[in-house]
mmCIF file of the N, C-alpha and C atoms, coordinates in Angstrom:
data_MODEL
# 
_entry.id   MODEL 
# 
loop_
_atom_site.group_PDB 
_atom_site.id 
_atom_site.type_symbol 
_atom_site.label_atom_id 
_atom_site.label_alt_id 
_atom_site.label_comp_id 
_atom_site.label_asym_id 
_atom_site.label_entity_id 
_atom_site.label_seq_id 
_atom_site.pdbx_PDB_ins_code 
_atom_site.Cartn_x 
_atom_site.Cartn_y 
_atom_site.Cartn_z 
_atom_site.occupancy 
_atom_site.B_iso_or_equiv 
_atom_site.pdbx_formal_charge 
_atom_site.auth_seq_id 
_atom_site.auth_comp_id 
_atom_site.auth_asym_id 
_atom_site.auth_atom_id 
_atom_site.pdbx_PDB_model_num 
ATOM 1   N N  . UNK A 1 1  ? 15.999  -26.037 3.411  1.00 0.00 ? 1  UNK A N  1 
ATOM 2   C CA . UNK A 1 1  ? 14.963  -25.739 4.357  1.00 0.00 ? 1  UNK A CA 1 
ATOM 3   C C  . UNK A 1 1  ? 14.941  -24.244 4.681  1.00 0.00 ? 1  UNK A C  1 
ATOM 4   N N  . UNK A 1 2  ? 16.225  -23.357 4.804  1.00 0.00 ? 2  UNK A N  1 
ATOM 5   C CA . UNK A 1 2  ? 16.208  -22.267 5.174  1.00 0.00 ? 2  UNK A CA 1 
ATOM 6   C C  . UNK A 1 2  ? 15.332  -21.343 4.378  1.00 0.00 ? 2  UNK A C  1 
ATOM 7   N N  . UNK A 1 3  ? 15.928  -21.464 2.981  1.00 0.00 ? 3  UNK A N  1 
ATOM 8   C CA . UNK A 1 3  ? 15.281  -20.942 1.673  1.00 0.00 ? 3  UNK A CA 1 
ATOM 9   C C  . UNK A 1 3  ? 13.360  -20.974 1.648  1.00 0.00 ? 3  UNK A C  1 
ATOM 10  N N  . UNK A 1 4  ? 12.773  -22.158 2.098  1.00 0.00 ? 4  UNK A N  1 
ATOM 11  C CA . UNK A 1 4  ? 12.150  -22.551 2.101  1.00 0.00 ? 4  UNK A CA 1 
ATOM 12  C C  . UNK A 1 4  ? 11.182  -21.453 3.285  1.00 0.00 ? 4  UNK A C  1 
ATOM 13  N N  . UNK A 1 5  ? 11.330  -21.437 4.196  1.00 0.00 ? 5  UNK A N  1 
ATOM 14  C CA . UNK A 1 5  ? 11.484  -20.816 5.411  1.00 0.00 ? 5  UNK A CA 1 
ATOM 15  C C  . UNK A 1 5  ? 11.753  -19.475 4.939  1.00 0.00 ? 5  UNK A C  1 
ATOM 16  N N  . UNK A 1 6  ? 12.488  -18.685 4.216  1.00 0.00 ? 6  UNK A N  1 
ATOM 17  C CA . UNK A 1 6  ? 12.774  -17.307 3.592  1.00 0.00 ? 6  UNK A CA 1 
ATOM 18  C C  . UNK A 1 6  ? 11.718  -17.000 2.936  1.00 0.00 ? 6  UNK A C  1 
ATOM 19  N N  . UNK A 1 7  ? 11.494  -18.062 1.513  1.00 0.00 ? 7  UNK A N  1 
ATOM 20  C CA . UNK A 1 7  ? 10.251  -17.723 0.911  1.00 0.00 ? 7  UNK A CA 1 
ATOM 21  C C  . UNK A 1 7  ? 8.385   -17.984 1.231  1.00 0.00 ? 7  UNK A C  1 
ATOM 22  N N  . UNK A 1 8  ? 8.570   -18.631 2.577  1.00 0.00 ? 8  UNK A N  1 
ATOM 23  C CA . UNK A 1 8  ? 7.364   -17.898 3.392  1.00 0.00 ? 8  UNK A CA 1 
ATOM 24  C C  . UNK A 1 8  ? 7.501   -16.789 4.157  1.00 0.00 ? 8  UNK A C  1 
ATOM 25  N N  . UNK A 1 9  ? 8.706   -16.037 4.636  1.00 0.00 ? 9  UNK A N  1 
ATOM 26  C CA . UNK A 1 9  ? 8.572   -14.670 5.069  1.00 0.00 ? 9  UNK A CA 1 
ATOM 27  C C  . UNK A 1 9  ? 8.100   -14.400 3.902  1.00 0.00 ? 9  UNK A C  1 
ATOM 28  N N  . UNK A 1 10 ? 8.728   -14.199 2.877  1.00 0.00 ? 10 UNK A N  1 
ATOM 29  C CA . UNK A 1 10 ? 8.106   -13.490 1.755  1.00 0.00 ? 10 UNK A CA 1 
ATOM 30  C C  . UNK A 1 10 ? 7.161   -13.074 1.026  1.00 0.00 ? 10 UNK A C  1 
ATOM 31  N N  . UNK A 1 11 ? 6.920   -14.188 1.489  1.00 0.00 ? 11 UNK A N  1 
ATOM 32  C CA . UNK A 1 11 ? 5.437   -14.380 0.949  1.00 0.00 ? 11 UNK A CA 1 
ATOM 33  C C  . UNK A 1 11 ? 4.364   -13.485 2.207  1.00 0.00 ? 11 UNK A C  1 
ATOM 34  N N  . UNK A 1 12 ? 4.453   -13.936 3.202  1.00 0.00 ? 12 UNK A N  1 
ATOM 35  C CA . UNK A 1 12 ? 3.959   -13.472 4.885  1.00 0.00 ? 12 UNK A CA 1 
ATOM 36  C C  . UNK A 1 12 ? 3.809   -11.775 4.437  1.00 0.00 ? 12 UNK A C  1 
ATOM 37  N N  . UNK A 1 13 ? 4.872   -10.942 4.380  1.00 0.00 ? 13 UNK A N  1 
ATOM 38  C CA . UNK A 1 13 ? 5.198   -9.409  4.181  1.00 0.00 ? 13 UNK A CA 1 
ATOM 39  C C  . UNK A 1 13 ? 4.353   -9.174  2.969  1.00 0.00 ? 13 UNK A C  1 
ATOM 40  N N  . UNK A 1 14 ? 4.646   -9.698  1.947  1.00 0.00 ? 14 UNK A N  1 
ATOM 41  C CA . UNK A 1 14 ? 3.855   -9.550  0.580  1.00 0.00 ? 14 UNK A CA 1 
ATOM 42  C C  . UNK A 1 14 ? 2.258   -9.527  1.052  1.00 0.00 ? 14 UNK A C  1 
ATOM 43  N N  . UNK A 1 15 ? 2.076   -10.332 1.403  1.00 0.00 ? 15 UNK A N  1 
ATOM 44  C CA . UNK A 1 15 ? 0.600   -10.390 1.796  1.00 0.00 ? 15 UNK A CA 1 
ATOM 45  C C  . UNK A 1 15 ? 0.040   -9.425  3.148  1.00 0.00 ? 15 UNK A C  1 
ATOM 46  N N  . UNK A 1 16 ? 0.806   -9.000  3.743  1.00 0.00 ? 16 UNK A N  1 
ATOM 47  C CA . UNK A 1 16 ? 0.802   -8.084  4.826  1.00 0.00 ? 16 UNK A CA 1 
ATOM 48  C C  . UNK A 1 16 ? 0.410   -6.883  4.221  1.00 0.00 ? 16 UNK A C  1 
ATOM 49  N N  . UNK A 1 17 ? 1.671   -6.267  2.971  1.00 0.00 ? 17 UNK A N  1 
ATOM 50  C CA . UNK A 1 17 ? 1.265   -4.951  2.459  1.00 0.00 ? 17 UNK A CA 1 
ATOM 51  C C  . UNK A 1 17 ? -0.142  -5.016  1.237  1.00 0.00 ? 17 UNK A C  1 
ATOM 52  N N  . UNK A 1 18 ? -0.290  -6.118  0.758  1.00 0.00 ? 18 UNK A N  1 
ATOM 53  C CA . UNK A 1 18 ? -1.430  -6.417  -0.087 1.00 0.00 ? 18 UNK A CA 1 
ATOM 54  C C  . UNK A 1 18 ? -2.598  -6.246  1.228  1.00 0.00 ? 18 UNK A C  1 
ATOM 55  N N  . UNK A 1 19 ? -2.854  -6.461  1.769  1.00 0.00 ? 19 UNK A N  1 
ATOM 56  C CA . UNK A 1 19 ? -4.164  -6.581  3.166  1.00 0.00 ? 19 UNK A CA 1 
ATOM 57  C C  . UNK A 1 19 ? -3.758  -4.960  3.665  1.00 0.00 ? 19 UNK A C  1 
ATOM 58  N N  . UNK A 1 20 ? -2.694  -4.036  3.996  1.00 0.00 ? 20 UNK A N  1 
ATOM 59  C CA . UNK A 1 20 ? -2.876  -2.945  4.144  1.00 0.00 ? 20 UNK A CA 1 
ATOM 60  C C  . UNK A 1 20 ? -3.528  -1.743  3.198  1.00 0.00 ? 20 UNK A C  1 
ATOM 61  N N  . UNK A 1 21 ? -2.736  -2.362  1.951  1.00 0.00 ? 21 UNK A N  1 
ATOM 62  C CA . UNK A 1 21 ? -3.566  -1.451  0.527  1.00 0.00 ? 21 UNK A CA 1 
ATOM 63  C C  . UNK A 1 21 ? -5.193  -1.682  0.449  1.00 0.00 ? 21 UNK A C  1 
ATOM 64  N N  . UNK A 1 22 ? -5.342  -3.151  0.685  1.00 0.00 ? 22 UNK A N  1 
ATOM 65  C CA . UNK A 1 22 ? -6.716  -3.303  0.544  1.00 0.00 ? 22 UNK A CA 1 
ATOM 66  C C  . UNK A 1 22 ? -7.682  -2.291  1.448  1.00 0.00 ? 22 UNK A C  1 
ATOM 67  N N  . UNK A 1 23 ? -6.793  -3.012  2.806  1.00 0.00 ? 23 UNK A N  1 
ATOM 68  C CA . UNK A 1 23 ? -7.569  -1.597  3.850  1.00 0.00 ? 23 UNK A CA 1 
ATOM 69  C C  . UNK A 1 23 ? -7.732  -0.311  3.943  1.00 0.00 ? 23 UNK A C  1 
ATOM 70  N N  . UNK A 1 24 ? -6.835  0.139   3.455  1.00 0.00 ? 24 UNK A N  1 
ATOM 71  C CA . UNK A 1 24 ? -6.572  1.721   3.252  1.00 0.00 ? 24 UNK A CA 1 
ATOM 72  C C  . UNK A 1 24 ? -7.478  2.262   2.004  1.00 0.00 ? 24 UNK A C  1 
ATOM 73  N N  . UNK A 1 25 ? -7.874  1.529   1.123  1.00 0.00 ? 25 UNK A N  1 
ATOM 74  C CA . UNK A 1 25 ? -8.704  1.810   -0.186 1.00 0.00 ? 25 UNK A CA 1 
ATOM 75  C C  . UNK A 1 25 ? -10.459 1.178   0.217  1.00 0.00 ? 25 UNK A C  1 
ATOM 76  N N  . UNK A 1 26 ? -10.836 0.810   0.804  1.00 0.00 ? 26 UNK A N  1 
ATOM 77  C CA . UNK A 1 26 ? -12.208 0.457   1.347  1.00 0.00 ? 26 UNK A CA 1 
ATOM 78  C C  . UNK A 1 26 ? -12.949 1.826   1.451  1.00 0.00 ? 26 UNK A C  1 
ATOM 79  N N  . UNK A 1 27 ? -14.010 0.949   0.915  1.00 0.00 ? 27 UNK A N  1 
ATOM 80  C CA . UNK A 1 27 ? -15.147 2.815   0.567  1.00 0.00 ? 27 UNK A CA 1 
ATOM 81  C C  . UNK A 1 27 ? -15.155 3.464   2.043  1.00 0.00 ? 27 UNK A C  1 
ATOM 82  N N  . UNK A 1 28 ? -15.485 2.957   3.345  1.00 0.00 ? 28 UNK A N  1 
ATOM 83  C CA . UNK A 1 28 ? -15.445 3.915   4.495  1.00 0.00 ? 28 UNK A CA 1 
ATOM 84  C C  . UNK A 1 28 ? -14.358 4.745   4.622  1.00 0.00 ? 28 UNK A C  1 
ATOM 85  N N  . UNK A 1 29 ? -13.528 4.339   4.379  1.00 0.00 ? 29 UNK A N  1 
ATOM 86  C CA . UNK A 1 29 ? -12.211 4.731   4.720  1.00 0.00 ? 29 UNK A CA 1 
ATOM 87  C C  . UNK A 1 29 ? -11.914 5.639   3.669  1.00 0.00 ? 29 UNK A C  1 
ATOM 88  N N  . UNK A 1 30 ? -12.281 5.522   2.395  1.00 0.00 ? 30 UNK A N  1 
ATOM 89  C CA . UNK A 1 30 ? -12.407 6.544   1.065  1.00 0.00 ? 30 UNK A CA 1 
ATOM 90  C C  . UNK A 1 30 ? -13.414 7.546   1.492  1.00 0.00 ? 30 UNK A C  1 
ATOM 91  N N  . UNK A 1 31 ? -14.330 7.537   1.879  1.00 0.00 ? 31 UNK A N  1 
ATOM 92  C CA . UNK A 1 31 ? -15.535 8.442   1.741  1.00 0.00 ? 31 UNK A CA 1 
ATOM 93  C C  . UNK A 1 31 ? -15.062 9.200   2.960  1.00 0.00 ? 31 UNK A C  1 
ATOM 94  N N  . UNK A 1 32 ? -14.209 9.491   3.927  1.00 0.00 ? 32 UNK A N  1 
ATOM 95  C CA . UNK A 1 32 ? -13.223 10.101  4.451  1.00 0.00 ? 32 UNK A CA 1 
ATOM 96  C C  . UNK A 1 32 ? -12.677 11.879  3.476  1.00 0.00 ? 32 UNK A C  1 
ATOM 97  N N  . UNK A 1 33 ? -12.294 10.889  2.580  1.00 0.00 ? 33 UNK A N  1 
ATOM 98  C CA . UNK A 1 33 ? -11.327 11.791  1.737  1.00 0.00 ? 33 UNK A CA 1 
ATOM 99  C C  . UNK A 1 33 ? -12.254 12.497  0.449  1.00 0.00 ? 33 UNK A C  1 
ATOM 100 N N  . UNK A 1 34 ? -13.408 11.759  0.140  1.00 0.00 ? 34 UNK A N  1 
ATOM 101 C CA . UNK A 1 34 ? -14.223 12.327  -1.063 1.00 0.00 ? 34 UNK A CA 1 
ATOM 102 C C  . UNK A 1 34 ? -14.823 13.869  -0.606 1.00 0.00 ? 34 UNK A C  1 
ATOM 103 N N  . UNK A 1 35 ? -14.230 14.893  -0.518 1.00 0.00 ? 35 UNK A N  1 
ATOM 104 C CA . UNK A 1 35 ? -14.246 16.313  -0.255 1.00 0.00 ? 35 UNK A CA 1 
ATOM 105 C C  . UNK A 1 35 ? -14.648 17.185  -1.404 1.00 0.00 ? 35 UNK A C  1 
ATOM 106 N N  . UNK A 1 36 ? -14.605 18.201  -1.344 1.00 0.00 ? 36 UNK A N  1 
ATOM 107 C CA . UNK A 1 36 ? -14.214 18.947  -2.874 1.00 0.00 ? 36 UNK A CA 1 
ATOM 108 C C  . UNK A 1 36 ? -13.045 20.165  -2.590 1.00 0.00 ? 36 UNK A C  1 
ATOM 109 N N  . UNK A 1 37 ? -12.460 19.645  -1.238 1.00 0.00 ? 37 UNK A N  1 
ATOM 110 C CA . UNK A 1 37 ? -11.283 20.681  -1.222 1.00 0.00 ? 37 UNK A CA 1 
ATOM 111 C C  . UNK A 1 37 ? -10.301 19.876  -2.398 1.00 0.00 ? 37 UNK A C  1 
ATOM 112 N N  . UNK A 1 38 ? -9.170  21.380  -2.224 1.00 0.00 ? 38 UNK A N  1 
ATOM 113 C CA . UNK A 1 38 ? -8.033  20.333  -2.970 1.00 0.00 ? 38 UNK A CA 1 
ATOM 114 C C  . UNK A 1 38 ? -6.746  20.353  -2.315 1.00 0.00 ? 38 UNK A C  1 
ATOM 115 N N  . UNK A 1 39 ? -5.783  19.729  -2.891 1.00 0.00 ? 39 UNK A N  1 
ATOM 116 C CA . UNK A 1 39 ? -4.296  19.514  -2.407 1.00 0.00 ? 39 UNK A CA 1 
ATOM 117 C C  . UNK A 1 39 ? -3.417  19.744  -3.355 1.00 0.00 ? 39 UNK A C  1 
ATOM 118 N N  . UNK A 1 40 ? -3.039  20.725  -3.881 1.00 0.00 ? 40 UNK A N  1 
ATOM 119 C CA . UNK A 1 40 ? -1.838  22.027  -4.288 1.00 0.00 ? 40 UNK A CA 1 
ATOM 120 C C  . UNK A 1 40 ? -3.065  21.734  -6.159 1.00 0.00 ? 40 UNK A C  1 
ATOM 121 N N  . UNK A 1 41 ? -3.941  21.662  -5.430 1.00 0.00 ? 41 UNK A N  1 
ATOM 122 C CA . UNK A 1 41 ? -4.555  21.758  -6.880 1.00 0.00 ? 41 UNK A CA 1 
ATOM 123 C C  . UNK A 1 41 ? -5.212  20.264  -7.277 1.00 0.00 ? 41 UNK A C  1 
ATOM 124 N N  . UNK A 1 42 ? -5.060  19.337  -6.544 1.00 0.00 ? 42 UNK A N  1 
ATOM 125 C CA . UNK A 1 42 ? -5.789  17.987  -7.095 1.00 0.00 ? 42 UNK A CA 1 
ATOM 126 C C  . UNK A 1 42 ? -6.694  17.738  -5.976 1.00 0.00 ? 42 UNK A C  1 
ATOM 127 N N  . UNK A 1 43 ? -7.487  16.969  -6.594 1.00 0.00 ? 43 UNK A N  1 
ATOM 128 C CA . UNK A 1 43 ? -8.929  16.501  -5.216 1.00 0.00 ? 43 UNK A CA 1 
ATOM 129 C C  . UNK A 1 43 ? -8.351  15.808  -4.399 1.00 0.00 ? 43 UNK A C  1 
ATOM 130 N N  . UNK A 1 44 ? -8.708  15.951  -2.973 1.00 0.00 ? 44 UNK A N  1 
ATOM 131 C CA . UNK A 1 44 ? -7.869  15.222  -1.752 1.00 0.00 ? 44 UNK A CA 1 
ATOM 132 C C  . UNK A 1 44 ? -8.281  13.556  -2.006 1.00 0.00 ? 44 UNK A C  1 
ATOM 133 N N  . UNK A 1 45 ? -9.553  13.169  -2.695 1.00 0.00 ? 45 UNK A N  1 
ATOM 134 C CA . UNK A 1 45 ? -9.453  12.072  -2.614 1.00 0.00 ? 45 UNK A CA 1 
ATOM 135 C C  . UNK A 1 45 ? -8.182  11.588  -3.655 1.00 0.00 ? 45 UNK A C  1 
ATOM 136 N N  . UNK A 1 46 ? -8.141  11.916  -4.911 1.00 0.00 ? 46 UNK A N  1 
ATOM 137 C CA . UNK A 1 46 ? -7.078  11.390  -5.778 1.00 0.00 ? 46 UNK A CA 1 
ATOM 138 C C  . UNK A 1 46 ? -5.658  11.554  -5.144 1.00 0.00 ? 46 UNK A C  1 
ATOM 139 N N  . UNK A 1 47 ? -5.449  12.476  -4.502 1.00 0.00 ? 47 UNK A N  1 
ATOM 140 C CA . UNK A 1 47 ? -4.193  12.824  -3.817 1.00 0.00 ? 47 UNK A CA 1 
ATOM 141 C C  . UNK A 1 47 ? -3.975  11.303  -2.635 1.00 0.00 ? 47 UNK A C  1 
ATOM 142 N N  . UNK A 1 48 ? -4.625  11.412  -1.945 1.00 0.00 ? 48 UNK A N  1 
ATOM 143 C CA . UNK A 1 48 ? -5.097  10.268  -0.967 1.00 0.00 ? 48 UNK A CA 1 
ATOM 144 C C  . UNK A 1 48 ? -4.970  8.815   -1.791 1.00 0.00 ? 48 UNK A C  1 
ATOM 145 N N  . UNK A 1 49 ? -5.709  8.403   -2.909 1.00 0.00 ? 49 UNK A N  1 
ATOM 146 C CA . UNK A 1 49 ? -5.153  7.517   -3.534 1.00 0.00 ? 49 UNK A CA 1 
ATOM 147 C C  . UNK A 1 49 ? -3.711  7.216   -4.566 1.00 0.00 ? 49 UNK A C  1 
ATOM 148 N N  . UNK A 1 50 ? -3.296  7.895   -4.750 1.00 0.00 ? 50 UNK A N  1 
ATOM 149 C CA . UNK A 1 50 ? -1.848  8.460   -5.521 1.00 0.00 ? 50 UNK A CA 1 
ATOM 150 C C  . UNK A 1 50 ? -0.906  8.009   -4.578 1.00 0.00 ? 50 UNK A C  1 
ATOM 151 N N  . UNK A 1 51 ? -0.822  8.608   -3.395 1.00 0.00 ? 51 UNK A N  1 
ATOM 152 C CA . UNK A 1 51 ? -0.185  8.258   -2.326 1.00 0.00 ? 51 UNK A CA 1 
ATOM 153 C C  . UNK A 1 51 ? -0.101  6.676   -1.837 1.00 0.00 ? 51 UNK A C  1 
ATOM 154 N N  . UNK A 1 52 ? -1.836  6.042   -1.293 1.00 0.00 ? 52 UNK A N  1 
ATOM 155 C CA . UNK A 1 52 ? -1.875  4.977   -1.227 1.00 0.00 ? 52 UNK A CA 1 
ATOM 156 C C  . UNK A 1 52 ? -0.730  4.031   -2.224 1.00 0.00 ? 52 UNK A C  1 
ATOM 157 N N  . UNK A 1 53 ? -1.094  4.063   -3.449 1.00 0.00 ? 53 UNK A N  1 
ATOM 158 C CA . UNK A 1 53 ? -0.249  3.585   -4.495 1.00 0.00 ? 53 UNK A CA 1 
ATOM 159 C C  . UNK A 1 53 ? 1.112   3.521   -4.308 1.00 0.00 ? 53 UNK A C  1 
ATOM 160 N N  . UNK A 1 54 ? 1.403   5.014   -4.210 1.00 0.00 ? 54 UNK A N  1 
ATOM 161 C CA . UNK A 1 54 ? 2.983   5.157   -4.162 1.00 0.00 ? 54 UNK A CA 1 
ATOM 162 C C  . UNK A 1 54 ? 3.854   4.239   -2.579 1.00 0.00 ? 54 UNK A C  1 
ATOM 163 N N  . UNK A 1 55 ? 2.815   4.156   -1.437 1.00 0.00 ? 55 UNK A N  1 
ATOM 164 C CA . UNK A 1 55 ? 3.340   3.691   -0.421 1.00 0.00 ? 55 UNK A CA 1 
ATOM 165 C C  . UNK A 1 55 ? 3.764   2.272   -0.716 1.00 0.00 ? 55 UNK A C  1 
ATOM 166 N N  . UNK A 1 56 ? 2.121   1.522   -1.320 1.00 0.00 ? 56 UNK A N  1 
ATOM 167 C CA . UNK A 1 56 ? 2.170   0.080   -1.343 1.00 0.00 ? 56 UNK A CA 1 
ATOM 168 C C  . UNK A 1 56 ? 3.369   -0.539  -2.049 1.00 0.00 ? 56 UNK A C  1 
ATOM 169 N N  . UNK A 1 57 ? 3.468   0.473   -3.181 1.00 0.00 ? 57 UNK A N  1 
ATOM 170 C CA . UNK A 1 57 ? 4.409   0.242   -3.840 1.00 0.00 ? 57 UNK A CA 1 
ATOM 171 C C  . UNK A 1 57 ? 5.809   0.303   -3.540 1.00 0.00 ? 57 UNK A C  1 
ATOM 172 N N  . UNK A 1 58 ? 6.175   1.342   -2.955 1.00 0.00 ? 58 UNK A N  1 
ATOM 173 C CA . UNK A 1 58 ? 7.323   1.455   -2.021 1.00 0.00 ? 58 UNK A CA 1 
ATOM 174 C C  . UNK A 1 58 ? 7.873   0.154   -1.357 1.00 0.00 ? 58 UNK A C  1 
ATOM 175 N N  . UNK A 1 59 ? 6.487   0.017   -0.939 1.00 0.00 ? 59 UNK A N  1 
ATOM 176 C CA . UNK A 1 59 ? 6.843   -1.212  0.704  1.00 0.00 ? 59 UNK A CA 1 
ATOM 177 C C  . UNK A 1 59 ? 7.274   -2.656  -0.081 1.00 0.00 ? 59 UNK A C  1 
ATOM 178 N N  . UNK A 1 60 ? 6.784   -2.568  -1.569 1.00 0.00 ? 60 UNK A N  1 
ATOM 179 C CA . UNK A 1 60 ? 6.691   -3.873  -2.404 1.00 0.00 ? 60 UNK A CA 1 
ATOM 180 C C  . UNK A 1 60 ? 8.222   -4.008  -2.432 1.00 0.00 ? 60 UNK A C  1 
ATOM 181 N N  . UNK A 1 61 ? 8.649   -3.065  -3.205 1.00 0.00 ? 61 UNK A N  1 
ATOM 182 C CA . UNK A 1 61 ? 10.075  -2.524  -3.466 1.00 0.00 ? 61 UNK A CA 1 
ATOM 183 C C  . UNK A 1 61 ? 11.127  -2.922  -2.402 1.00 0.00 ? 61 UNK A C  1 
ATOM 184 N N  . UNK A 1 62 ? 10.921  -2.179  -1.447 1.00 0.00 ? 62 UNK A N  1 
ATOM 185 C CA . UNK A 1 62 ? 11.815  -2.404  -0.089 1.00 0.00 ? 62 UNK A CA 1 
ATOM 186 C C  . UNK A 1 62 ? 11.943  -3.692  0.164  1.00 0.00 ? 62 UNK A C  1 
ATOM 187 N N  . UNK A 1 63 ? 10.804  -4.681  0.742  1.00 0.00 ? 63 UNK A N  1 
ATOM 188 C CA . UNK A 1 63 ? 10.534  -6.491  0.861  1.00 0.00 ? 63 UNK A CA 1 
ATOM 189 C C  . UNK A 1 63 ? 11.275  -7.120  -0.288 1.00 0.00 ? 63 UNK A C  1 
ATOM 190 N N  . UNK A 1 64 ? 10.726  -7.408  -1.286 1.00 0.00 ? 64 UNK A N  1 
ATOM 191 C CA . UNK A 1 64 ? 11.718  -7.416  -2.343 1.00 0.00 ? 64 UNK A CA 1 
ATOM 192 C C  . UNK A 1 64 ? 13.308  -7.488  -2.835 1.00 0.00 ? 64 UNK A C  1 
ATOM 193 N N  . UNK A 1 65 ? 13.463  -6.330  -2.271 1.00 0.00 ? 65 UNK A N  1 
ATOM 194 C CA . UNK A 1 65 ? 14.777  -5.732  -2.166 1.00 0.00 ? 65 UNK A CA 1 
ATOM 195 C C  . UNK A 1 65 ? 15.710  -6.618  -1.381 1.00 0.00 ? 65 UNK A C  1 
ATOM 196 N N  . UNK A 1 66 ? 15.151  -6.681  -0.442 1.00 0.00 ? 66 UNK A N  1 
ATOM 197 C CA . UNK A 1 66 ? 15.776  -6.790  0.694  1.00 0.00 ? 66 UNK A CA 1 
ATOM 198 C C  . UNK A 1 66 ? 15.945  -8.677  1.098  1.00 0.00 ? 66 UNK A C  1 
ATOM 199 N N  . UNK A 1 67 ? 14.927  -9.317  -0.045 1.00 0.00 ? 67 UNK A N  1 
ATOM 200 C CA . UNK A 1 67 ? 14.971  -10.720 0.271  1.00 0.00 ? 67 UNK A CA 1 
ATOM 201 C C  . UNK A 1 67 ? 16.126  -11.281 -0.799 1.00 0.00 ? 67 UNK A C  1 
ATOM 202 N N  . UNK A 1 68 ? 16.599  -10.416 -1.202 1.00 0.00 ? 68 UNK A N  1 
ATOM 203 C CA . UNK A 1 68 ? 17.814  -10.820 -2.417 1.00 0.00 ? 68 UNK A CA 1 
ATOM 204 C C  . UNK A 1 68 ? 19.255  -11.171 -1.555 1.00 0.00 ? 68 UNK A C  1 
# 
């Protein structure tokens, strides 16, 4: 039962950072960042999504990690 109970946190967090990526990548929230400045040389929007990526991914990693 515990296990059981573990792998719905898991599931719960997983789906938490999946619904934050989603949010964070939504055209309002993009058209924010669609500029034509840049950031040490790349367009702030790609920079802005690069990041997104690297976070979600992070957070995947960490949850994951941590349910072992």
């Amino acid at each position: 039962m515990a296990e059981s109970r573990d792998n719905g946190r898991l599931a719960g967090r997983l789906a938490a950072v999946a619904a934050l990526g989603f949010v964070l990548v939504i055209p309002p929230l993009l058209a924010q960042f669609d500029q034509t400045d840049r950031f040490f040389g790349v367009p702030v929007l790609w920079a802005y999504l690069y990041l997104v990526w690297a976070i979600v991914i992070g957070l995947v990693a960490v949850i994951v990690a941590r349910s072992r």
